[in-house]
Phi, psi and omega in degrees: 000132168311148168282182193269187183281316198314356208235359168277162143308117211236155197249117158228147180248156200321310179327316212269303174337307164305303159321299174315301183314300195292331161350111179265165165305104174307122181304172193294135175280142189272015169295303194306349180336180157024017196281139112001121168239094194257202182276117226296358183285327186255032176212328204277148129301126152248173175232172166196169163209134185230132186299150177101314206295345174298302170296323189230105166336304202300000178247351161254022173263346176263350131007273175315306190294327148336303186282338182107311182244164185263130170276118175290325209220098167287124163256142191234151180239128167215151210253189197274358180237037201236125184252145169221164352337075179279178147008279186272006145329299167318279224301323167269021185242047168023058137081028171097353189256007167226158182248144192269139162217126200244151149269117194238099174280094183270023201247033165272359190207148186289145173340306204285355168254349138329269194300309159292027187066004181306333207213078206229310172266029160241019171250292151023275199281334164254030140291322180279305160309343179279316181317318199282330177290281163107347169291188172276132162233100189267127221262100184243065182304138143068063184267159174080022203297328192306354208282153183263345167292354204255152176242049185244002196295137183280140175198160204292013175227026166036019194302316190314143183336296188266010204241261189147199187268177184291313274247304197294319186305297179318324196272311171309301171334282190289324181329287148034235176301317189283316180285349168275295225296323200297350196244018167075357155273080174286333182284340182283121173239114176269127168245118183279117217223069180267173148327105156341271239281156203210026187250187220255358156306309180272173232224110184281159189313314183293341165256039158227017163308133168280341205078147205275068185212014179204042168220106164237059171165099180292133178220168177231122153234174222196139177210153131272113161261001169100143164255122197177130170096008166101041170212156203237144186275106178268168177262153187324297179321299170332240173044272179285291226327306163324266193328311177306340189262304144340291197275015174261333169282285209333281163215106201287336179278024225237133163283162184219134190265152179242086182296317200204119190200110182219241172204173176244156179221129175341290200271010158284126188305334189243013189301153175299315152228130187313116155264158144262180150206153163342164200261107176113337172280140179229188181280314183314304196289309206300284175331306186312327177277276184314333179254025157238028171277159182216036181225040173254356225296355169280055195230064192248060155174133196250076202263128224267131187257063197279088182183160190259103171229239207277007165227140191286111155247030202275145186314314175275041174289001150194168188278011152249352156267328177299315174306297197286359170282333200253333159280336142322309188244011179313323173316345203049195187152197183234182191209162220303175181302141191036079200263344200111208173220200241173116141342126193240022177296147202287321179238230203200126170261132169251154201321328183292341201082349181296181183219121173237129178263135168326000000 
């Protein structure tokens, strides 16, 4: 199995940091007119992925418990010959009350090998299991593609290993989309998923639109990585707020998904690399912040990225971003159809050993 993109390493040098930082906010697309803006706690689906889980559920039902709230949305990693649903695919979408969302790592071949049909009975073959599943499955190839880390990246000389021109990208997408619905996976929702960065290293979204007639579904992923290393702490808004605005002119009627997103945290004993943060900022506060924005409002769903990598990005990377995550989403909201109900035990175990009560 492929690693997930999150879990590769990824290289920005301070120059492309530095670029973000001056970056201004692309304004609110005027798509959002008249949308209900409530606070992403009361509106949003969340999701998660936690390492282990593939193998053993029970670590994103303890996800859930952690959190406080019911996850509408498993998230999964699958390489391009891994066919899915599989087995433990099912198991983690508990009997219908969560929905799969996979990053389908198409990234062993060039677009133009893609796009020609070349790798046609492993789209096949995994078309026919998504058909035979018959729930929604939502499909995210080529996540991150816009990223200047990835060597799938479209770029106008098409030089990267795995990737090609946007032109080549655009070709692939729909081959794609076209070849499941030809195979009766009508039930497959593609999610178009570049990075939140926007700086002049990455490949903008408007030139590798597939068009929304090969989209149902806008997506994102986002870190506050903490400031350290020539990288600066941002806040959730901070993040998105660009990209988000690029992809709702895109197709302004599309929900937008946040696939993978966390914070780096100050106060973990174990993180890989020591961050700071402004004076008065925690991981705590930065959730707390983030599930009360309301200037996002096509943002219906949020999915949690837990796990100790090039940052502790795990919710219980301390007992004080986890209390603000979980007051954070204190708020209720709702989670994908027949999500269940949410463990109503009083306290919690977190990674630390510690116990924090409601």
């Amino acid at each position: 199995m492929s690693l997930p993109y999150s879990l590769r390493p990824r290289l920005r040098s301070i120059v492309a940091a530095a670029a973000v930082a001056l970056l201004g906010l692309v304004p609110a697309a005027s798509a959002d007119a008249g949308v209900v803006r409530l606070p992403l706690s009361a509106s949003v689906t969340l999701g998660g992925w936690a390492p282990g889980m593939d193998a053993d559920p029970a670590v994103l039902d303890n996800l859930e418990r952690l959190t406080g709230r019911a996850l509408g949305v498993a998230s999964v990693f699958r390489g391009d010959t891994e066919v899915f649903p599989s087995a433990a695919d099912r198991a983690l979408t508990a009997g219908g009350r969560r929905r799969l969302l996979v990053s389908w790592h198409l990234d062993t071949d060039r677009f133009s090998a893609w796009a020609s049909g070349a790798r046609d009975a492993d789209l096949d073959r995994t078309a026919a299991a998504v058909a035979d599943f018959g729930e929604p499955v939502y499909i995210r190839p080529w996540a991150e593609m816009n990223a200047d880390w990835v060597d799938f990246q479209p770029t106008s000389d098409g030089a990267k290993t795995h990737g090609g021109t946007p032109k080549e990208f655009v070709a692939a997408w729909r081959h794609v989309v076209g070849r499941f619905r030809a195979a009766g996976a009508v039930n497959a929702r593609w999610v178009f998923n570049p990075t939140a960065d926007t700086y002049a290293g990455t490949t903008p979204v408007e030139a590798i639109w597939p068009g929304a007639r090969y989209v149902d579904v806008l997506g994102m992923d986002g870190y506050n990585w903490g400031t350290a290393r020539g990288l600066r702490w941002r806040s959730f808004t901070d993040v998105f707020s660009s990209q988000y605005a690029r992809l709702v002119a895109l197709a302004p009627r599309l929900p937008v998904w946040v696939c993978e997103t966390s914070s780096a945290d100050p106060a973990s004993a174990v993180s890989p690399v020591p961050v700071t943060a402004p004076a008065g900022q925690t991981k705590g506060r930065w959730w707390r912040e983030a599930f009360a924005t309301t200037s996002m409002p096509r943002i219906t769903t949020v999915v949690l990225f837990s796990a100790l990598k090039e940052r502790d990005w795990r919710v219980d990377s301390s007992v004080s971003a986890l209390a603000g995550l979980r007051i954070a989403l204190a708020t209720g909201g709702r989670s994908a159809a027949n999500a269940g109900r949410v463990s109503t035990s009083t306290s919690v175990s977190i990674g630390s050993g510690v116990k924090l009560g409601r």
